[in-house]
Kinemage of the C-alpha trace (Angstrom):
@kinemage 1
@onewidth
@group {chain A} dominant
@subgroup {mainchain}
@vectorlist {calphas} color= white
{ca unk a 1} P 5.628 0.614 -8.153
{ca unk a 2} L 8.112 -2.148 -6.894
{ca unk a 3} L 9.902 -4.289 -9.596
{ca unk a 4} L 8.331 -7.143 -8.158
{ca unk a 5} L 5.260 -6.020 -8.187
{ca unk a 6} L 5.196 -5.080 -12.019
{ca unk a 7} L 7.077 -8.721 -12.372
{ca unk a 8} L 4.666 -10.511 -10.828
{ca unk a 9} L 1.623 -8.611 -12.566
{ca unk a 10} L 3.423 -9.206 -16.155
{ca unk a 11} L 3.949 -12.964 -15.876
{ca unk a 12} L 0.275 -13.514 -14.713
{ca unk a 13} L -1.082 -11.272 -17.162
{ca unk a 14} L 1.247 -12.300 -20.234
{ca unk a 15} L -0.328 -15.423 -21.988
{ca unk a 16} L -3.844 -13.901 -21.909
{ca unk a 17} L -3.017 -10.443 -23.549
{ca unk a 18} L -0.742 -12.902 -26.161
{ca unk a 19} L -4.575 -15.028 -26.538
{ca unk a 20} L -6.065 -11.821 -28.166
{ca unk a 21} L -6.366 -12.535 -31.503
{ca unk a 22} L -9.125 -10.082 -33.172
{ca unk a 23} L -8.915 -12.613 -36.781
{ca unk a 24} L -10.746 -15.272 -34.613
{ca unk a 25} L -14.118 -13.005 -33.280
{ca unk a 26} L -16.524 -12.833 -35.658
{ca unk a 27} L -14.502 -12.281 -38.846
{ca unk a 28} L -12.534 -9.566 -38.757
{ca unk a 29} L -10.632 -8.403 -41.893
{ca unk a 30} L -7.374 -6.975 -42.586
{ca unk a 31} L -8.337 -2.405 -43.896
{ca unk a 32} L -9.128 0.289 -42.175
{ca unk a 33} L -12.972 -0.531 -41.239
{ca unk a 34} L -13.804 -0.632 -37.856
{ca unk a 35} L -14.571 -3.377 -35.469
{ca unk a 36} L -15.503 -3.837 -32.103
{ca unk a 37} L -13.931 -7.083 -30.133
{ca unk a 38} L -15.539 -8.723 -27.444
{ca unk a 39} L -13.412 -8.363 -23.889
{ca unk a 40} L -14.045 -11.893 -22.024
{ca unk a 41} L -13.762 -11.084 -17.859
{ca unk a 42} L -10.486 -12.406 -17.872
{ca unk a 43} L -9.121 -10.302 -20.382
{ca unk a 44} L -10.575 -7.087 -18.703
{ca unk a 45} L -8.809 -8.051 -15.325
{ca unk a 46} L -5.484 -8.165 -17.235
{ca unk a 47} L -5.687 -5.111 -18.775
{ca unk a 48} L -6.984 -3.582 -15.425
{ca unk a 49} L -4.004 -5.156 -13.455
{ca unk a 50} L -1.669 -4.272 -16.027
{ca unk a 51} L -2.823 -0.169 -15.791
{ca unk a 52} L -1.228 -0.099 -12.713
{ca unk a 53} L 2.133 -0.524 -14.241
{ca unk a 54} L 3.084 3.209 -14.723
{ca unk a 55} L 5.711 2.540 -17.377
{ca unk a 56} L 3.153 0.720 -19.406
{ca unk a 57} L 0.296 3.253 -19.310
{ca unk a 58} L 1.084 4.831 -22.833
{ca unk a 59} L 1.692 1.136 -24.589
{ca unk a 60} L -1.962 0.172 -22.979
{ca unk a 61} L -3.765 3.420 -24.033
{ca unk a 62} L -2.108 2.736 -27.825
{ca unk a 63} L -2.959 -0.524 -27.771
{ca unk a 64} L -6.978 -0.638 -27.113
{ca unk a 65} L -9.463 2.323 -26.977
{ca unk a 66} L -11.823 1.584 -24.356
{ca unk a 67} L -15.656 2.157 -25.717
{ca unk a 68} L -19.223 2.630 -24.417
{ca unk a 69} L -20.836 0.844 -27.333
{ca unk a 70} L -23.893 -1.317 -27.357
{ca unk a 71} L -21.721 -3.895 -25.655
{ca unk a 72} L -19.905 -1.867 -22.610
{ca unk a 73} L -17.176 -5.562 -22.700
{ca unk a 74} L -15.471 -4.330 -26.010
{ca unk a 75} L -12.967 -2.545 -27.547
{ca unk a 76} L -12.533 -0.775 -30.963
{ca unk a 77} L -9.399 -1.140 -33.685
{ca unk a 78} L -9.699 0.194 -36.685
{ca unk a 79} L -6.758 -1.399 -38.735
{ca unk a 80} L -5.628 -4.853 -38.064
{ca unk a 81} L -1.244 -4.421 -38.507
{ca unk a 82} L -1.719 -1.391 -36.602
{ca unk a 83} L -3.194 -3.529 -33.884
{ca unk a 84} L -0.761 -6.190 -34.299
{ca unk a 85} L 1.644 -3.562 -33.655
{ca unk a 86} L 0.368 -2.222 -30.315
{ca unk a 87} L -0.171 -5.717 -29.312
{ca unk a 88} L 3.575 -6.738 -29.933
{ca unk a 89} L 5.035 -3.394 -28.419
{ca unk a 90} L 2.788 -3.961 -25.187
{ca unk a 91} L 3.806 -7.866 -25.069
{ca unk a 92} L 7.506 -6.915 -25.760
{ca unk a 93} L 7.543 -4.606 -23.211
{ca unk a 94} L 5.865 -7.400 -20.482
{ca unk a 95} L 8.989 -9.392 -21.321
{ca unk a 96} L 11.610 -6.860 -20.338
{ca unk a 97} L 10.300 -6.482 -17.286
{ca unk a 98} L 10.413 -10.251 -16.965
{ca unk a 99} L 13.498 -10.755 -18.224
{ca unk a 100} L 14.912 -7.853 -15.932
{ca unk a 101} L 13.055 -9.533 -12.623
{ca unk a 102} L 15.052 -12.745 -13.410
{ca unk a 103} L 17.671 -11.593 -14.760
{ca unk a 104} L 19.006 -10.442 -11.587
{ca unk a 105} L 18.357 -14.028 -9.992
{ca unk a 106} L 16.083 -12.961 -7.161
{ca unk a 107} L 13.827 -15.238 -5.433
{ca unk a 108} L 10.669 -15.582 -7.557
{ca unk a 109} L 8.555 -17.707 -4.800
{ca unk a 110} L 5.460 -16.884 -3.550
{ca unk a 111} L 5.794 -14.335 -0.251
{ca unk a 112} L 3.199 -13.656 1.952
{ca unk a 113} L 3.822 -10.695 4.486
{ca unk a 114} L 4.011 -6.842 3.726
{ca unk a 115} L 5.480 -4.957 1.558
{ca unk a 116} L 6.415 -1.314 3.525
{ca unk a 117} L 6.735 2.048 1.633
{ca unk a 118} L 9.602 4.022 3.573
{ca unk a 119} L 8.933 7.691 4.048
{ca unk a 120} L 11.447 10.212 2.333
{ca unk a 121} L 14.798 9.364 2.621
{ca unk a 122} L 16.735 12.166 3.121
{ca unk a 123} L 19.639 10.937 4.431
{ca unk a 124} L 21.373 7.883 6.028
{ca unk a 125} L 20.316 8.756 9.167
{ca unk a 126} L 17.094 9.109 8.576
{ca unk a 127} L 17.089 5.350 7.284
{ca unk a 128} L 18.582 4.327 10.217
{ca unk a 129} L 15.962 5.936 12.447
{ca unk a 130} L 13.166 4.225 10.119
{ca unk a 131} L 14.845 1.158 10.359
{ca unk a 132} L 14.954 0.894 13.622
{ca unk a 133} L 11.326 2.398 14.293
{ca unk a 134} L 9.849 -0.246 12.319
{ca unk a 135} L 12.543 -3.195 14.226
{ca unk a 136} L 10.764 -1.724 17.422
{ca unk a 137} L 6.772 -1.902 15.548
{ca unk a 138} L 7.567 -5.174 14.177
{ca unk a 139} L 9.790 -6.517 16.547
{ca unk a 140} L 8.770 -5.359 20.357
{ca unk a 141} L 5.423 -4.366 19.625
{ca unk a 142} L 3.293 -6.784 21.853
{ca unk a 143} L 0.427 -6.457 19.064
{ca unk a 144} L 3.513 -7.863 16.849
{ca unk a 145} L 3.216 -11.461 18.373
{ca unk a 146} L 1.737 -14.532 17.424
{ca unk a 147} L 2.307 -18.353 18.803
{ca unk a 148} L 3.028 -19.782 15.552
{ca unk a 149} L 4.095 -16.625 13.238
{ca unk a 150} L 7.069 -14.670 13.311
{ca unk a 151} L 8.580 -11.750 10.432
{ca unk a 152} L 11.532 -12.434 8.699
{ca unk a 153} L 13.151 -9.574 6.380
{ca unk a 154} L 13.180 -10.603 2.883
{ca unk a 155} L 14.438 -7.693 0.733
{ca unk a 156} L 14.529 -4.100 -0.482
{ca unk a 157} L 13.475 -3.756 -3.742
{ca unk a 158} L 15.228 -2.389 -6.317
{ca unk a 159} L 15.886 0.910 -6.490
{ca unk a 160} L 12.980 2.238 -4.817
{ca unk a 161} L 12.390 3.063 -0.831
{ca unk a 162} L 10.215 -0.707 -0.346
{ca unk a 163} L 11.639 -3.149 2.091
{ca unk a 164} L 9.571 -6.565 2.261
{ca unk a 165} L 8.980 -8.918 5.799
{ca unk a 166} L 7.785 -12.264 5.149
{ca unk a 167} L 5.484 -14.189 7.577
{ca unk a 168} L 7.181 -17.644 7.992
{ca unk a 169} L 6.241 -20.388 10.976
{ca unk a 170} L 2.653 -20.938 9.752
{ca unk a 171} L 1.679 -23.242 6.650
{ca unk a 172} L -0.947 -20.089 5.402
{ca unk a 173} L -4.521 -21.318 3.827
{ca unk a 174} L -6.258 -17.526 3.439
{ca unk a 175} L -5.336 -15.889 6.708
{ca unk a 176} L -2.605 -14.839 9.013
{ca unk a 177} L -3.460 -13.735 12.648
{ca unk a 178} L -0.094 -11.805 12.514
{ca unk a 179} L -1.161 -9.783 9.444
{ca unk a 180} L -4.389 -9.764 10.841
{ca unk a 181} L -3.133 -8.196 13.849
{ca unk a 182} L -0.947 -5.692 11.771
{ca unk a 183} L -3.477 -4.460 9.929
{ca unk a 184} L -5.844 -3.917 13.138
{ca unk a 185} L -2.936 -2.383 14.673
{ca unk a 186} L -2.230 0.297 11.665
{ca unk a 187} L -5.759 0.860 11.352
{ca unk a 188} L -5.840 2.160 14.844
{ca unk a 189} L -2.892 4.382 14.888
{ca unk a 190} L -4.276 6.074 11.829
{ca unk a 191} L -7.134 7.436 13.849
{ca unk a 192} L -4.489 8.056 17.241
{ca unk a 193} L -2.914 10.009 14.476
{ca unk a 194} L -6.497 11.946 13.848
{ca unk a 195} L -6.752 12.609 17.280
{ca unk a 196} L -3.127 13.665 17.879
{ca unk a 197} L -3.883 16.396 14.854
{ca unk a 198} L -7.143 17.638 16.878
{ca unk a 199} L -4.525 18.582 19.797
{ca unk a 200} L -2.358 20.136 18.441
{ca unk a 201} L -4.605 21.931 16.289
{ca unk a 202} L -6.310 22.672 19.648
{ca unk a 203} L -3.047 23.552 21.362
{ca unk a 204} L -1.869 26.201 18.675
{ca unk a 205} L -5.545 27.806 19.401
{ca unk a 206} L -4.981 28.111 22.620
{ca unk a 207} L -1.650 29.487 22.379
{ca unk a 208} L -3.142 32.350 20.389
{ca unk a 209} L -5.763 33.059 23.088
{ca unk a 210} L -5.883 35.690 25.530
{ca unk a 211} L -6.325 33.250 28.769
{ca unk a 212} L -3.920 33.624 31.915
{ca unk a 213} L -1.108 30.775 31.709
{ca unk a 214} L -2.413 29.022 34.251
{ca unk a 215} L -5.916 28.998 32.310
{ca unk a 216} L -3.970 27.767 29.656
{ca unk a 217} L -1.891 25.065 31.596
{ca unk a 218} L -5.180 23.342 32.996
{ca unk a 219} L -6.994 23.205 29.406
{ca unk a 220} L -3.309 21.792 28.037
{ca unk a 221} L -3.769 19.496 30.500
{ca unk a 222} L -7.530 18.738 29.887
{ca unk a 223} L -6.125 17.976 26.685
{ca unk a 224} L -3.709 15.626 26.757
{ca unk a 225} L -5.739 13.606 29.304
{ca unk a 226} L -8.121 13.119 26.208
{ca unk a 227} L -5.517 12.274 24.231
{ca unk a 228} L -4.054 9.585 26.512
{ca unk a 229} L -7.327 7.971 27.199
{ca unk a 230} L -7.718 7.488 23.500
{ca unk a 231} L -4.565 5.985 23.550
{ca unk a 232} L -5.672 3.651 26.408
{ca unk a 233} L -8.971 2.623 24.843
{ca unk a 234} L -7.014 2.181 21.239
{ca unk a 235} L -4.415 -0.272 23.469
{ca unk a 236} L -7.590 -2.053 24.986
{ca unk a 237} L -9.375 -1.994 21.465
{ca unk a 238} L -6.296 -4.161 20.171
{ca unk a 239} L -6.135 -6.410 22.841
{ca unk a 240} L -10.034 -7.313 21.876
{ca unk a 241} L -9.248 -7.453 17.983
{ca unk a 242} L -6.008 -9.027 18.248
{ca unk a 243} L -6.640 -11.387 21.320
{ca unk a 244} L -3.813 -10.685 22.622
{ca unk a 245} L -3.855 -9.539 26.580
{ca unk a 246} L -1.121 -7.087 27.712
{ca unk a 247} L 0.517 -8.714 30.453
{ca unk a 248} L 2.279 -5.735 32.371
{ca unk a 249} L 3.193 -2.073 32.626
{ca unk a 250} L 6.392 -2.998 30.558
{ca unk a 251} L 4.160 -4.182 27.555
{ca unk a 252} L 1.808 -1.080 28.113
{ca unk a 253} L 4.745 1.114 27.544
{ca unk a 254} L 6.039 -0.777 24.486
{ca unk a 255} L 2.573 -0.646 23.207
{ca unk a 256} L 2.194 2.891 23.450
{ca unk a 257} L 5.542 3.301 22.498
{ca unk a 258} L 4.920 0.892 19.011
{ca unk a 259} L 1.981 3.768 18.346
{ca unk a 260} L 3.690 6.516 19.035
{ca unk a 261} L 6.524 5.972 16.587
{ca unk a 262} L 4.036 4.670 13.831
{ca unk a 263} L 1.699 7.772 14.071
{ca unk a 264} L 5.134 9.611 13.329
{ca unk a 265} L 6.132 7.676 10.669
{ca unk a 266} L 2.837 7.779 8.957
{ca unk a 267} L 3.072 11.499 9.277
{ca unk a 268} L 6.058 11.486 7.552
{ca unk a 269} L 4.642 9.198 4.589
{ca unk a 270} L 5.081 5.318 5.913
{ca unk a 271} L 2.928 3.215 3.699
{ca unk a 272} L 1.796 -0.753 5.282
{ca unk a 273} L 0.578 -3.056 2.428
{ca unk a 274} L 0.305 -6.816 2.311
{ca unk a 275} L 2.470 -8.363 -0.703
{ca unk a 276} L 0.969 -8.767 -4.072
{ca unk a 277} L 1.655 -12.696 -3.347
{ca unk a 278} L -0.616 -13.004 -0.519
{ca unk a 279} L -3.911 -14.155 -0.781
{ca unk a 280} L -7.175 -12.141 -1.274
{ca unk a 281} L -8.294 -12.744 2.204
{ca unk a 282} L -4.996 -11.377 3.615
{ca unk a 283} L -5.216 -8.346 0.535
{ca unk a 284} L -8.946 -7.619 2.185
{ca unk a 285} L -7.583 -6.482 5.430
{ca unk a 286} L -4.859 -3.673 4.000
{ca unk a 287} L -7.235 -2.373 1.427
{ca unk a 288} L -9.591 -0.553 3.469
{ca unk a 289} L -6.134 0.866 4.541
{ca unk a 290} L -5.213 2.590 0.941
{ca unk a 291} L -7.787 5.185 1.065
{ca unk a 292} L -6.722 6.744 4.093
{ca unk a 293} L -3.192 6.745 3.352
{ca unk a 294} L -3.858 8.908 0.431
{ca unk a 295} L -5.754 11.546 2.613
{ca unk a 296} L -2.673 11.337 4.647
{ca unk a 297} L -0.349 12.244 1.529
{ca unk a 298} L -3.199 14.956 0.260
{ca unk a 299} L -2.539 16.542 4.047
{ca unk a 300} L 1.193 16.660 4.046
{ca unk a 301} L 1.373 18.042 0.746
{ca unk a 302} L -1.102 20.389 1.837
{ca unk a 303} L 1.108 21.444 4.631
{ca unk a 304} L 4.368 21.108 2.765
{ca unk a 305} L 2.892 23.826 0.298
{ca unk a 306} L 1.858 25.668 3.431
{ca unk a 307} L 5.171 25.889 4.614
{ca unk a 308} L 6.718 27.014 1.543
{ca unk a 309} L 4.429 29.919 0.970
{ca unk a 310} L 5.626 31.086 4.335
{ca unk a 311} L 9.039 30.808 3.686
């Protein structure tokens, strides 16, 4: 997870995990009898949001044992300094995270824009070639435009492979038609990327078969005619979604040029989320995204393990 990120979820999260205070529900005593305190909604949301910390996930699962009782909203401690404890090791451990964040003076306003999980760095030219694949997505990508929004580059995070663009131009009440657009437009290359897959899945096949080349050469062909026409829907798709019109063969090729290097760096792992600043309206548009990014990762592990078998 990005520093940020666990920043930001620890300061919102902080005062109401300090608020628990088991002495003030229904009597408890100090021992080592059981008791079962009653988790208000807000509480529950912290302690959800605060799970995906990864560093704090043994401090949480110390700290409360979720229960099935009578009341599904509670929680069960058995000794009260024990809890006291927990609760102090888990709040303690929400500071340093805050106290790292601003400790190292970076901007703590609120960004809305995306927050972009590079694929596996190997090298520095391979995060030069990223770089500039996602300066031509974000950049020269006509589905990249808006009247009134532009991207500005914010930051890398901290030791991690995150970099962060910021929408700016636009006073933002809920929605952004440039992250609107973005997410339409990475929505749609992950199914070019299903269909490029299918081809080359179809293409190996065909390899193997016993056909005459020139057989061969007209189904290849047959093939990558499908393939392009998806492409040309997908391009006409976005123009519908988007509203934005292609104007020329110029922006044709830079649009099929924007998909083509973003079904390659999915492949390779690229990861498109908004920021955990934005808005739950702009949040709603990248989640539907989440699940197929992890069947991506679950496929090129899959192959990865493939490959090393062979070898």
């Amino acid at each position: 997870m990005k520093l940020r990120d666990a920043y930001i979820i620890c300061k919102r999260n902080k005062e109401i995990i300090y608020k628990i205070k088991p002495e003030a529900i229904g009597g408890f005593v100090r021992g080592n009898r059981n008791h079962n305190i009653l988790i208000t909604r807000d509480m529950e949301n912290a302690l959800k949001d605060l799970e995906r910390i990864p560093c704090l996930k043994d401090i949480l699962d110390k700290f409360i044992t979720l229960k099935n009782t009578n009341n599904a909203n509670s929680f069960s401690v058995s000794n009260y300094d024990d809890f006291k404890n927990k609760k102090e090791c888990l709040i303690t451990s929400m500071d340093t995270i805050i106290k790292l964040y601003e400790s190292m003076n970076i901007d703590t306003n609120e960004r809305i824009g995306l927050s972009i999980k590079l694929p596996l760095i190997n090298d520095l030219t391979d995060f030069k070639n990223y770089i500039s694949d996602l300066e031509f997505i974000f950049n020269k990508s006509p589905f990249s435009k808006t009247e009134n929004e532009y991207f500005k580059f914010k930051s890398i995070d901290v030791g991690s492979i995150w970099i962060e663009l910021i929408v700016v131009g636009v006073a933002i009440s809920g929605g952004s038609f440039l992250l609107n657009n973005i997410a339409a437009f990475i929505d749609k290359c992950i199914i070019i990327r299903s269909h490029l897959l299918t081809m080359k899945k179809q293409e190996a096949e065909l390899e193997k078969s016993e056909l005459e080349n020139s057989e061969r050469e007209d189904i290849f062909k047959g093939i990558k005619k499908l393939y392009d026409i998806a492409v040309k829907n997908t391009i006409h798709d976005l123009e519908q979604s988007t509203g934005y019109t292609i104007k020329d063969g110029e922006e044709i090729e830079r649009a099929k040029q924007a998909i083509e290097k973003t079904v390659q760096l999915l492949e390779k792992g690229l990861e498109i989320y908004s920021t955990i600043d934005s808005p739950q309206e702009i949040k709603a548009l990248f989640e539907p995204l989440e699940m197929k990014y992890i069947s991506i990762s679950n496929e090129i592990k899959l192959l990865n393990d493939s490959k090393l078998k062979e070898s």
